[in-house]
N, C-alpha and C positions, 0 to 999 in steps of 0.2 A: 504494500500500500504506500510503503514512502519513496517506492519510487515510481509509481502512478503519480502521487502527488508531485512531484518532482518535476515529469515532466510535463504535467497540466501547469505548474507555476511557469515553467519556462515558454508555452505556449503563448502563456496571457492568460489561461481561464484560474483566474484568482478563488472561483464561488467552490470551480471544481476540487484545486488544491484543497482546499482550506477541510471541504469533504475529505477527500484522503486524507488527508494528516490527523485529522478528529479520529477515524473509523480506526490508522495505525497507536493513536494514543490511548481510546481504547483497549486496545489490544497489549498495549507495552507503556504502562504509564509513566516507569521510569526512564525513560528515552528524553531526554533532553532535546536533543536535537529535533523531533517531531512537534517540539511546543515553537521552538525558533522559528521552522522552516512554515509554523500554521501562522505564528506573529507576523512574520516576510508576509505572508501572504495576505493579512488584514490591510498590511500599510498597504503595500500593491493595490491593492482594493480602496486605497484610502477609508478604510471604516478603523479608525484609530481605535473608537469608543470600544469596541470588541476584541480589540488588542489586549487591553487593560489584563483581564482576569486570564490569558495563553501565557502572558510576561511570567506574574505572580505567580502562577501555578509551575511555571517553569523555574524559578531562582529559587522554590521550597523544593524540587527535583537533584537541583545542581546548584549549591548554593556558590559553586568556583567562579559560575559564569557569571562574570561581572555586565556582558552588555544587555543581558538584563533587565540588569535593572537603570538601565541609560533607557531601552524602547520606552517604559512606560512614560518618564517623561515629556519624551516627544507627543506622547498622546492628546498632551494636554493643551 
């Protein structure tokens, strides 16, 4: 699934990704990477506001990865 998602991002279909990445974070919640590559995919989207809670959920996964906790900001 995250590399469907992958390559729906790289396409342009942001609505699609963002599916894949939900359905692989399901599946593997502690996958860090899955919550980044679903945040990429909100801002692509520009829907910032739905960003918020992929970031959080992400730096309580992996609390190393420092950027983050830099996306939520930009949300704002």
């Amino acid at each position: 699934m995250q590399a469907q998602g992958n390559k729906a991002f790289q396409a342009g279909q942001f609505e699609e990704a963002i599916k894949h990445f939900t359905d692989a974070i399901n599946l593997d919640p502690s996958n860090h990477v899955l919550y980044s590559n679903r945040s990429a995919s909100h801002v692509s989207e520009l829907a910032f506001v739905q960003q918020i809670p992929t970031n959080l959920a992400s730096s309580r996964v992996n609390f190393s990865a420092c950027h983050f906790y830099c996306l939520p900001g930009h949300s704002m």
